[in-house]
N, C-alpha and C positions, 0 to 999 in steps of 0.2 A: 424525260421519257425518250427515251428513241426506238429508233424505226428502223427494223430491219428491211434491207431489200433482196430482194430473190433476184437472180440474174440466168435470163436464160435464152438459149442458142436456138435460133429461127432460121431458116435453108430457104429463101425461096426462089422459086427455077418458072424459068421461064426467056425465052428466047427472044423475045423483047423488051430491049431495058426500059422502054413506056411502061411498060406493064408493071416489070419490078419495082420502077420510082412510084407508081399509084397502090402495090400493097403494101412499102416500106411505110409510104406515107398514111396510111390507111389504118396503119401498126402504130406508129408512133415509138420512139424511143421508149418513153415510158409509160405504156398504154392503162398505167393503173398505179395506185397509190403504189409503194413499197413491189412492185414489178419494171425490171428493168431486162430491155431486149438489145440483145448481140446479133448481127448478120451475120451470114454469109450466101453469097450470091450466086450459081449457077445457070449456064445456059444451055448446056446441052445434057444426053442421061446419065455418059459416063462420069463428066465435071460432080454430077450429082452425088452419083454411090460413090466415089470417092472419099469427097466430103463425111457422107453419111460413114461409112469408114474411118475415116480419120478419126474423127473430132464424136464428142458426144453434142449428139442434135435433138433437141428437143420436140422442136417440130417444123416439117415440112410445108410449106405453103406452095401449090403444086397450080399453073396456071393452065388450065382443061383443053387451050387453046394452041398451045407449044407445037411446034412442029422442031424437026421431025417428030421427034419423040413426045404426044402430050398429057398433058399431067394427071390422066383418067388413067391410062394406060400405065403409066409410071407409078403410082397409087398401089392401084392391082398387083403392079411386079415387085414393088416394097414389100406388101401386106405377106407375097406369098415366097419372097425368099429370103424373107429376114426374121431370123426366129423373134427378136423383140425390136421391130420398127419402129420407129420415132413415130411420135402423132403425127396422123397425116392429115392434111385438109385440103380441097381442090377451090377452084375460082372457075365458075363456069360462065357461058353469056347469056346461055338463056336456059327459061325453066324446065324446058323440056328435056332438058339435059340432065336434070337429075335423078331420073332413073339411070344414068352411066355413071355418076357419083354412088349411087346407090353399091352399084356394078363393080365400083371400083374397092369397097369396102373403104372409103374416107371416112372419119373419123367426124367431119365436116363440111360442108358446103357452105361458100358464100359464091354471091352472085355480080358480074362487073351493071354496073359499074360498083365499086368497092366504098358502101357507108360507112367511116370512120369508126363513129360508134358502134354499131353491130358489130365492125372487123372486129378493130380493137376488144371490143368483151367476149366476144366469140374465142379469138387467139389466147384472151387471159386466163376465159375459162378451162380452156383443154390443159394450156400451161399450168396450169393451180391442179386440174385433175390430174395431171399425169404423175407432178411431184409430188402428193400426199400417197404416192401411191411407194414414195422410197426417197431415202435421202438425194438433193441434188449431188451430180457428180464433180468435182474440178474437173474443170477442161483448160486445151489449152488456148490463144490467140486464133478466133478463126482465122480463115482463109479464103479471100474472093481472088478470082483470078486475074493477073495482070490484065491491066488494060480495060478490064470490067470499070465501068463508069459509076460502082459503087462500092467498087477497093477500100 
């Protein structure tokens, strides 16, 4: 019997690489039987849309907290200039904060500090909904940027 695995392309931004190492780690590689995640890493908004350009991204994991640019705001500017946005989901600190999740039209909220398990099922589920929603696409080798400490 075998197992097929789905592989798919996660962006997450955020301008401190703390932050990125505690949702990469929060994701896990293989955050689910037969689900298998690719990075790629962004720090600032432009590095972002680029990416989201390039490459097919699945979904965004958007840190609320980012400056300049943070991932509330970035969220909202996905949602409203991208005719078919990648899933978006934000990482906020505190609860109160989710009415600008709300605001942002995310697709998702979690909250730091980031529980493994939540993360993890939360990311697999959007990832599972988005792809029953159309064939995965081929893509090609992401791209994190030189010198990103998670290249």
């Amino acid at each position: 019997m075998s197992t097929s695995t789905a592989e798919y392309a996660v962006l997450l931004y955020s301008h401190r690489p703390a932050v990125i190492e505690q949702m990469r780690s929060a994701i896990g590689e293989a955050p689910a039987e037969g689900v298998r995640i690719e990075y790629a890493v962004a720090g600032e908004y432009d590095e972002a849309v680029a990416l989201i350009d390039k490459y097919e991204i699945d979904l965004v994991l958007l840190d609320g907290e980012a400056q300049p640019a943070g991932g509330l705001g970035i969220a909202r500017q996905l949602r409203d200039e991208f005719d078919a946005p990648p899933t978006l989901a934000v990482v906020v600190a505190r609860d109160a904060d989710r009415w600008l999740a709300a605001w942002s039209r995310a697709d998702a909220v979690l909250k730091h500090p980031l529980n493994p398990v939540t993360t993890g099922q939360t990311v697999v589920d959007l990832l599972v909904s988005r792809a029953s929603g159309s064939a995965p696409a081929q893509r090609a080798a992401l791209y994190s940027s030189p010198g990103s400490p998670h290249a």
